[in-house]
Each structure stands twice: as C-alpha cells, then as structure tokens.
C-alpha positions in Angstrom: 7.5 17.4 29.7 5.9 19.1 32.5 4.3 23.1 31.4 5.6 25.6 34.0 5.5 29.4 33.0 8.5 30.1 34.9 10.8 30.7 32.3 7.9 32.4 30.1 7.3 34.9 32.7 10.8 35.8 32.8 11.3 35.9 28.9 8.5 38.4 29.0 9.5 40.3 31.9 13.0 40.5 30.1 11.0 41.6 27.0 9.2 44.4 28.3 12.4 45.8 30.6 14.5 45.9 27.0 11.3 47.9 25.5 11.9 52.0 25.0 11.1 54.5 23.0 11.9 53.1 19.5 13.6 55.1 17.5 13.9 54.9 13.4 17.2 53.7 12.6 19.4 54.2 9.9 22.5 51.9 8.3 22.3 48.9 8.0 19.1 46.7 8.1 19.1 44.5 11.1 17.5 41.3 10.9 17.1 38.7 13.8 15.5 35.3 12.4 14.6 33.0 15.2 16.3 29.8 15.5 20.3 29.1 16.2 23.0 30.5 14.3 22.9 31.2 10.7 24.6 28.4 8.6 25.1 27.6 5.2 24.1 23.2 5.8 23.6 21.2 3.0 19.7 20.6 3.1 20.3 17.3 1.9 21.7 16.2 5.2 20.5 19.0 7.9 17.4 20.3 8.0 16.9 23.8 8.0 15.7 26.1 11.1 14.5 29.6 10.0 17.4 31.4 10.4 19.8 29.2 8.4 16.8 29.1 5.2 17.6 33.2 5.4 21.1 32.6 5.2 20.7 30.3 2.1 18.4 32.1 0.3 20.1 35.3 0.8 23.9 33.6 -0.5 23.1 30.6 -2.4 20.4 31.0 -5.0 18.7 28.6 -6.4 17.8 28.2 -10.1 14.7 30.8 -9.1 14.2 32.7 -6.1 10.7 34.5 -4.3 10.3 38.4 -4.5 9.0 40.0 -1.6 5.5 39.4 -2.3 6.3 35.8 -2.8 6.5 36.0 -6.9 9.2 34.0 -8.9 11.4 35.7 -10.6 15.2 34.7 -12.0 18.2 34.1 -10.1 21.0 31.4 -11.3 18.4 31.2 -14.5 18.3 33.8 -16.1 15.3 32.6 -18.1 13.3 29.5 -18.9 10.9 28.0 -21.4 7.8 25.4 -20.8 7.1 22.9 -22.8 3.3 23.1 -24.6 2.5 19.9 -22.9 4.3 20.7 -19.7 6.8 18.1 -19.4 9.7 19.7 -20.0 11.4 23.0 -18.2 14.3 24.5 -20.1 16.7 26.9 -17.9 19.7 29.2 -19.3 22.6 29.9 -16.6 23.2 33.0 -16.4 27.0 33.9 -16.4 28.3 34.0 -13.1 31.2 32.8 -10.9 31.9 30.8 -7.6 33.7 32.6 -5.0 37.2 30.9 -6.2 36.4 32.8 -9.6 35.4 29.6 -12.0 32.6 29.4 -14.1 29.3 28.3 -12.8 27.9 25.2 -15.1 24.8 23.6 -16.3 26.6 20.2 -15.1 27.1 21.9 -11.5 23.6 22.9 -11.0 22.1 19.4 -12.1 24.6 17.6 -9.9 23.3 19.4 -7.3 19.5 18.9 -7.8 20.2 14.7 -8.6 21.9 14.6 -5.4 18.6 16.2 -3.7 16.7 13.4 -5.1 18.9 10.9 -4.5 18.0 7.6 -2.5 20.6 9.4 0.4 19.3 12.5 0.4 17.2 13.9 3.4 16.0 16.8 2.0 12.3 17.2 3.0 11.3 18.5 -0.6 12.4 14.7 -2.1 9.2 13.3 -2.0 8.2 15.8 -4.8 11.3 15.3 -6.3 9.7 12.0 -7.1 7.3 14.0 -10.2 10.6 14.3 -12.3 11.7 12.4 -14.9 15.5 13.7 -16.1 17.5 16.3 -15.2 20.1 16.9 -18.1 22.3 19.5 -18.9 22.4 20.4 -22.3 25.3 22.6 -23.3 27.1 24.3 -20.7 24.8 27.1 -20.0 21.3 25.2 -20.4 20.0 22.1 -18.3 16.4 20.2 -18.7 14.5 19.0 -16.4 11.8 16.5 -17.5 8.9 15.8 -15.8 7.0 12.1 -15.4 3.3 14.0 -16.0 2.6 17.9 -15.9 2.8 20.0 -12.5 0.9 23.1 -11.9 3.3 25.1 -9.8 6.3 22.8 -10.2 8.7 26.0 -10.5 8.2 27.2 -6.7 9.5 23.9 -5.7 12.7 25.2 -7.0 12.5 28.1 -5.7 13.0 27.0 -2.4 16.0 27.1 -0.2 16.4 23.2 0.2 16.9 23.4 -3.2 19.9 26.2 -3.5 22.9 25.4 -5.6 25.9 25.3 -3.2 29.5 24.2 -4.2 31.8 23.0 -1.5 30.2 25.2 0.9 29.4 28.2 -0.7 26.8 29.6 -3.4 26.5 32.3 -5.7 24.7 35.4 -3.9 23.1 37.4 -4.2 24.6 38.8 -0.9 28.2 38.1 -0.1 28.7 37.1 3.4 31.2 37.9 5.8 31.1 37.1 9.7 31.4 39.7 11.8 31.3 39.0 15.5 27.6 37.6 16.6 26.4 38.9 12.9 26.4 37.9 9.4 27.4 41.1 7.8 25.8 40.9 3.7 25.9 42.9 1.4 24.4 43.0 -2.6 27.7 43.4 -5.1 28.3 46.9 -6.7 28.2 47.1 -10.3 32.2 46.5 -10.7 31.7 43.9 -8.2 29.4 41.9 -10.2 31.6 41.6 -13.2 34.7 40.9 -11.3 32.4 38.6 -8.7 34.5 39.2 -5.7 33.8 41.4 -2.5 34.8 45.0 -2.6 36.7 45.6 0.7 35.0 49.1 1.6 31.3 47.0 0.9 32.4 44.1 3.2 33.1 47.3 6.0 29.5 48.7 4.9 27.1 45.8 4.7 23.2 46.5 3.9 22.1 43.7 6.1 23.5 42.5 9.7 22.2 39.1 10.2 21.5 36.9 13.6 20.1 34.3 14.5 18.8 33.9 18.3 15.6 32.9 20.4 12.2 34.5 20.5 12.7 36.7 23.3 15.9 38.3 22.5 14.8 39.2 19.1 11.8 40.3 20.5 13.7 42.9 23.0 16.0 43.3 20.6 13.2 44.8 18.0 11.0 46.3 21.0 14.3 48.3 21.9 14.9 49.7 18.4 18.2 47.6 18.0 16.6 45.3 15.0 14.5 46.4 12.2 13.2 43.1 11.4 12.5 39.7 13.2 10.9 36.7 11.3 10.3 33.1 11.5 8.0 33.4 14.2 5.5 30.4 14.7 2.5 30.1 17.0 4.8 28.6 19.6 6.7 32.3 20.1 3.6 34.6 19.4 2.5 34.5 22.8 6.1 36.4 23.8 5.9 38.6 20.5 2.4 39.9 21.6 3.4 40.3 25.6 5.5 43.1 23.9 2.8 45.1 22.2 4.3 46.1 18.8 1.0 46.7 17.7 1.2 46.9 14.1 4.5 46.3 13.7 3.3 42.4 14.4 2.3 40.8 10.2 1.0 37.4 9.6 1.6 35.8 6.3 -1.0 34.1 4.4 0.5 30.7 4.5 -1.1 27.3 4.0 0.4 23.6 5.5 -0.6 21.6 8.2 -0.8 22.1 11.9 -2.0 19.2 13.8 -1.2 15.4 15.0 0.6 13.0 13.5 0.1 9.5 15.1 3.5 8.0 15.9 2.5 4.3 16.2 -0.5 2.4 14.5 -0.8 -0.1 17.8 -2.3 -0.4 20.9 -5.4 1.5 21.7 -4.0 3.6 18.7 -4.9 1.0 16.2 -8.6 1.3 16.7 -9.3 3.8 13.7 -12.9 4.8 16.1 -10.1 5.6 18.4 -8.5 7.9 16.4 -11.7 9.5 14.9 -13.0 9.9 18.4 -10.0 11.9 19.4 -10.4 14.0 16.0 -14.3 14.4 16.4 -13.4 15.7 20.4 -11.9 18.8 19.6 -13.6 22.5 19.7 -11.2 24.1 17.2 -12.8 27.4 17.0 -12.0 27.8 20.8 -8.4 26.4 20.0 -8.1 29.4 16.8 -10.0 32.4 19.1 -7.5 31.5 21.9 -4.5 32.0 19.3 -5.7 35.5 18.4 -4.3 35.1 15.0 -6.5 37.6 12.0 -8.3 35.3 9.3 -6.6 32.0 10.9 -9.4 29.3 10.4 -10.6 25.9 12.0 -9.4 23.3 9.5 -11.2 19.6 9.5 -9.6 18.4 6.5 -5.9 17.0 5.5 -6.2 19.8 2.7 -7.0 22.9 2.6 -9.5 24.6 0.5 -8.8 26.2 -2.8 -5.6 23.9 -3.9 -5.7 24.7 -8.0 -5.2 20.6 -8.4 -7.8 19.6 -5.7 -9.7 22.3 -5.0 -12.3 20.5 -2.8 -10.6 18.5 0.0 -12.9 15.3 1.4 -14.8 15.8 4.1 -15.4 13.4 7.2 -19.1 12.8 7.7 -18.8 13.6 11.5 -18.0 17.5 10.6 -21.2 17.6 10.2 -22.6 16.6 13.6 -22.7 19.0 16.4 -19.9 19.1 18.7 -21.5 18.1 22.3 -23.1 15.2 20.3 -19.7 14.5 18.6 -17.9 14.6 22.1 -20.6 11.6 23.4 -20.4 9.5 20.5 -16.5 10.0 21.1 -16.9 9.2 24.9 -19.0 6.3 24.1 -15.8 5.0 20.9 -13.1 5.2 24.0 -15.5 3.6 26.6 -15.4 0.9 24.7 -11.9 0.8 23.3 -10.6 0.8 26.8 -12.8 -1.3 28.5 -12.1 0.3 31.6 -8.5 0.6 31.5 -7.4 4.4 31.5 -6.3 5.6 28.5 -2.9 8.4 28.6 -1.6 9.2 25.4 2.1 11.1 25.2 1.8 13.7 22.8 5.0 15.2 21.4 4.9 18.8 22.1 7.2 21.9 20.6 8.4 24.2 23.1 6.9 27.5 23.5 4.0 29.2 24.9 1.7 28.6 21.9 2.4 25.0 21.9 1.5 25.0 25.2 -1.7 26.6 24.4 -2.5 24.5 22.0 -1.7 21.3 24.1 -3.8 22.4 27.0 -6.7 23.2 24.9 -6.0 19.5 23.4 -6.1 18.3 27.3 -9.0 20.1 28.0 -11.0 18.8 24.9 -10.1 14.9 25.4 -10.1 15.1 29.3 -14.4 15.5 28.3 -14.2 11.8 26.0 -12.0 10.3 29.0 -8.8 10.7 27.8 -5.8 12.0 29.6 -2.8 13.7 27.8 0.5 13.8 28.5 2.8 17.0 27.0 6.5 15.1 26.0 9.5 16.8 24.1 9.3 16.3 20.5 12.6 14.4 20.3 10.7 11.5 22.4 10.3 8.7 20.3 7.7 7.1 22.4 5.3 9.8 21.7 1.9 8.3 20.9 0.9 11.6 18.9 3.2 14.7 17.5 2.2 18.0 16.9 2.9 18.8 12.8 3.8 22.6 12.3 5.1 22.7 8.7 4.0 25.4 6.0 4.0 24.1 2.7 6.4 24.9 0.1 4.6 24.2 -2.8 1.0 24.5 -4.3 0.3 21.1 -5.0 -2.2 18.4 -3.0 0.4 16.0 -3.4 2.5 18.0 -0.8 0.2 16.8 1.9 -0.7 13.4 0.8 2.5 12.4 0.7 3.2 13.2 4.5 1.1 10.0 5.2 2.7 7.6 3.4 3.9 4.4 4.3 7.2 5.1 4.0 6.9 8.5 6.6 3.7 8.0 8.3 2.8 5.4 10.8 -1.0 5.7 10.0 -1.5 4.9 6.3 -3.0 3.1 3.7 -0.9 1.1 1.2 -3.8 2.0 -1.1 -3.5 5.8 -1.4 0.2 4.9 -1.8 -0.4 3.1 -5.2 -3.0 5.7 -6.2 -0.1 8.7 -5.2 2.2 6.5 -7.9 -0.1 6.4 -10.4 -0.7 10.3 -10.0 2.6 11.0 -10.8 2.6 9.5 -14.2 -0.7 10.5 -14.6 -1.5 11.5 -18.4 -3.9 14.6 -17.9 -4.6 17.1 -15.5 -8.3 15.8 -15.1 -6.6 12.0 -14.3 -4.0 13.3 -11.6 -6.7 15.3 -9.6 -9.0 12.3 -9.7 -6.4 9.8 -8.3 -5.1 12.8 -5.7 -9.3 13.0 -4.7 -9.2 8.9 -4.0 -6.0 9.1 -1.6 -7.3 12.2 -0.2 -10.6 10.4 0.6 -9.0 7.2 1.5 -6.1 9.1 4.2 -9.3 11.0 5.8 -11.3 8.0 5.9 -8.1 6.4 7.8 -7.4 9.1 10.2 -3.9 9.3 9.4 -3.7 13.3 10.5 -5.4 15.2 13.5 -6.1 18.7 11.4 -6.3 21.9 13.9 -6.0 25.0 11.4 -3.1 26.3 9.0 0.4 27.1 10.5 0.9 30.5 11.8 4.0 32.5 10.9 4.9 36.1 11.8 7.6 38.7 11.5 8.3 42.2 13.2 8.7 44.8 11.2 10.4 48.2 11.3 8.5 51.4 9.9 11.6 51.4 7.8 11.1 48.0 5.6 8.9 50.2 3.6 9.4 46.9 0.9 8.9 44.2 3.3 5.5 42.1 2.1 3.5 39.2 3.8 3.3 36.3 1.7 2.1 32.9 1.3 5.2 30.8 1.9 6.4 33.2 4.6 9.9 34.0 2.5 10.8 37.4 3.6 13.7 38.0 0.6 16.5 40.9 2.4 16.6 42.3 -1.1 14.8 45.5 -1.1 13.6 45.9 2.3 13.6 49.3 2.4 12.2 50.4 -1.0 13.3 53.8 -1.8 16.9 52.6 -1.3 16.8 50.6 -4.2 
C-alpha cells in the first residue's frame, strides 16, 4: 500500500468547501457514526463497525446498558443481585415484548448469551466469556449466571453491544427503528406505546434521532455545515480530517483505555529472533509519535497494560524502558546487524487506512529506518503482513482483556506458559491468587514481545452546542438517549 495524500487533500478540501456558518438546529438529533451503513448483525458472526454498535445499542438492549457518562444502569434487567462471594449474578426480566407482541423470556435471553460463548461463535467478547460457569434461567422472568471465580467488573461485559439480546433480527428498544431513505429514523416509545409495545404512527413521522452511517469526511462536512449535530466513532486514523475542519471545541476525546500498537503476524523468519522483536520495540521515540497525534492527556505506553487496572494495577515493565533512547536505538542497530547478517531486512506492516495511520506508520518508518530496518505500509486485509497495527479500546476493566489477545489460540507470538497460568486465573479461588497468576503472564508476554505498545487508542466525536447531555467516557459509548438534556 503505497501513502499518497491525493485523496486526503481532496477529502479536506471537500470538508472545508461544505463548512458555513453553523447554525443551532432544532428537530430531530442528527447523528452520523463513521463506518458503513447501520445494521442490526448478529455479533456472533459479523463484527461490528461503529455505526452498526450505535444501531444495536440504541434497538437491542442487552441485559444492562451504559448511561452517558459510561455508568450501568438497567435495561432488559430490571434489577440484579450479587452473590457475597461473587460467583453468582441474579437478573429479573423486566416485562416487555418483541416486535411480533410475545413475551420476552428468561430462556430467550440465556439462549442468546450461550450461543455467544459457544465453540461457533465469533464474537470478540468470547474469550471472557470463558470466566463463566452456567447460565440458567430460573423461572421465566429470572436467569443466573455463574461464574468459574469472582470478576471485578464482570457486569460491563454485559453491557456491551456484542452482547445485545436480538430475536430473529430484531431486539427490544429502547428506540424503535424505521428506515427512512439514507437514515435510520428512532424514536423512544410514548407512554401508551410502552404498554402496548408497538410504534405509534405519528412518532414513527416524528423521530428524536435520524441516524447514518458514512465516512469521515462526509460526516465531518456534514457536522461543519450544520446538517448533523453529532458525529462519533472517530479513531486516530480520521482525526487528521476532523481537525483540518477546525471545530474547535466542538472536537471531545474520551478517556478510553485498550491497545494501540503491533501485533506480529508470524513467529518465523527474522521475526522469530525475540532480540529482533525487542530491538524493533526498544527503536521507537513514542513521545514524538503521541506529540505528532496532538491528542490532550494521550500518553506514551511501554507496557501490554496500562496503568491503574483494579486487578493488576502495576503492569511489568521491560528492563530496556529504562535506558535512554539513542543508546536503546544502537543496541537495537547492533540486535538487527546481527540477525541479518547483511541481508536487508523489509518488514510489511499491515496498516488501517487514514491519515493518522499514516502518521503513525511513517513515524514507525522513520524510527526503524535509524536500527536498519525498512518498512513496508500493506492493507490490513494482507495476510502476509509481517506486523499489524492493533487499534481496539477495551470493553472491559479487567487485565485478562489484554492477556488474552496473545494467546496461542489468536496470537502468533506467545507463550504456551502464560496460556496455562491465564487458565488457572480463571478458576482462581481469591482475588489475591487471580492477580498473581495475571502478574506471571503479564511478565512472561512482555518478556516475549508478543505486542509492540505505542499509547492508548484514540476515539472522538463531534458535538453540537445542542447535546447539552452528551458525556466523554471511558469506553467511548455515546448512548442517543438524552442527548439533549432539558428535553428529557
């Protein structure tokens, strides 16, 4: 994949030309999220771009759902109880209905959360799956889940739109959907609504939110031009565009933790010299890489985890973070020297597209171009990439999240090691147990050099003076209930 800023220029020029005097506007809240268009997959067999997540979210609730501020509070449940010793989660149904007007179930909502754990299933939130034990429903209003040890923060997992309870297409709110031309036209039920559970035809002419889902620039001039209130799921790859634009404030970050950087795609060739792979980590200047992405509080990250994680609060360390960076860069030189043994080494690095990730690539150039390295930008959907750049926030609280990126069942650099220690974590008696055995794989992964970290992902929105209840937050879940406070 060669970088040209051909078609960047002209997505910016296109931008800017769109851009007028924004004026506030009233009716319906109009929300571009960027990616393709809005549908309701089954994350079990699709994965999720941002735009379909906001549909889900929005139409078919899970057994919890995020507020603005990223909080939990009810949706299908209407309330649940915790075990004293944390193993078991009891949820009530609340009473609702379907769109063909039958009763949602206890039975319904566990067949849907076995089959995301199934062996079949590709939803990316399986691997955590993994920490339960039994999900049963109990009567027809009340299902259990149990858990194989206790989980700090196990109830955001199901909070998550991969996890949504959706019935031959369809879920339970809390918007009701209609299409309408290039939009997705929801709207929240009216009080006789709710009981009866079916659309009023004067709200389906009214909606509260229009919905779309298109690419960076058009939302952008979309927003700039006062046509769109909101835009959101914006990465680091599209920020460059977004800022071209100058929305000044208008442009919000959320707090969001996960990993950004390189996964190795093979463990062979020059690839399978671990001093190889630490000399390309040790190379890198990351505070030039975050003060060229411009992004407020964004930090250089050296670990696999970040700081601060309630169950492993201090991520290992690699003993080179502590050597200077013109010394690392010659004890890297030195590590490929003799790796190659004179023969030139060109790795193929699987790159997003977008301006960011073009930015971040030719910073990675730049950086390994000084230890005799060339790099070579490819399309992610290469599968002879040598290296792909990881841009995933994390859904969850919990270390295991990231450990279990870099197993040896999805990662091509690992240690069958840290997989028996992540196994004996999950059945892990005590709190204190668990976090040891997570510190040992942690350790044992860095030690390895199974990931490349850069910083945390980046994730922004545009947003309207209007969205007076609009939040940041740390998964970056922008919920279209409430946006605009007062109206609530």
């Amino acid at each position: 994949m060669t970088i040209r800023g051909g078609w960047l220029t002209a997505a910016l020029a296109g931008a800017l030309l769109l851009c007028g005097c924004e004026e506030q506007r009233s009716g319906p809240v109009a929300v571009s999220a960027i990616g393709a268009e809005p549908r309701l997959h089954n994350p079990n067999l699709v994965p999720l771009d941002a735009a379909s997540k906001l549909l889900i979210q929005s139409t078919a609730q899970g057994l919890l759902k995020f507020d603005a501020a990223g909080q939990l509070e009810p949706a299908l449940a209407q309330s649940w109880i915790v075990s004293n010793d944390g193993l078991r989660y009891t949820f009530r149904i609340r009473r609702t209905t379907w769109p063909d007007g039958s009763r949602v179930t206890a039975d319904q909502v566990v067949g849907r959360l076995r089959a995301a754990a199934s062996a079949a299933s590709r939803n990316p939130l399986k691997p955590l799956l993994g920490a339960i034990d039994e999900i049963m429903p109990m009567t027809e209003e009340v299902l259990e889940i149990s858990l194989k040890s206790p989980r700090p923060n196990f109830l955001q997992l199901l909070a998550q739109p991969e996890l949504a309870i959706i019935r031959n297409g369809s879920g339970t709110g809390p918007f009701h959907a209609a299409r309408e031309g290039g939009v997705i036209a929801l709207h929240l039920p009216t009080e006789e609504e709710a009981e009866e559970d079916t659309p009023a035809e004067e709200d389906l002419q009214a909606p509260s939110v229009h919905l779309r889902g298109e690419r960076a620039a058009l939302a952008i001039a979309r927003f700039m031009d006062g046509k769109a209130d909101l835009v959101t799921g914006g990465t680091v790859g599209d920020l460059p565009i977004a800022r071209v634009a100058e929305p000044g404030d208008r442009l919000q970050f959320d707090p969001v933790a996960g990993l950004f950087g390189l996964s190795f795609g093979k463990n062979s060739g020059i690839l399978g010299d671990i001093e190889v792979r630490r000399a390309l980590a040790m190379a890198i200047d990351r505070p030039a890489l975050v003060a060229a992405l411009g992004v407020p509080d964004l930090q250089p990250r050296e670990t696999l985890l970040p700081a601060g994680i309630d169950e492993l609060p201090q991520p290992a360390i690699a003993a080179w973070t502590q050597v200077p960076l013109p010394t690392r860069r010659s004890q890297a030189a030195a590590a490929i020297a003799e790796a190659a043994e004179g023969t030139p080494v060109t790795l193929r690095v699987a790159i997003p597209e977008g301006p960011g990730y073009q930015l971040t690539f030719a910073h990675l150039r730049r950086d390994w171009r000084a230890i005799g390295v060339d790099a070579q930008a490819v399309r992610p959907t290469d599968r002879s990439a040598d290296l792909r750049l990881i841009d995933s926030v994390a859904p969850v609280e919990l270390a295991s999240w990231y450990l279990r990126q870099f197993t040896c069942e999805a990662s091509a650099i690992c240690d069958p090691a840290a997989d028996e220690i992540m196994a004996a974590a999950r059945i892990a008696p005590t709190a204190a147990n668990r976090q040891a055995l997570l510190a040992n794989a942690d350790r044992i992964l860095t030690d390895k050099i199974a990931f490349i970290p850069l910083a945390a992902p980046v994730r922004w929105s545009l947003v309207a003076p209007r969205l007076t209840g609009f939040r940041t937050n740390m998964f970056g879940r922008h919920s279209l209930e409430g946006l605009i406070a007062e109206e609530r």
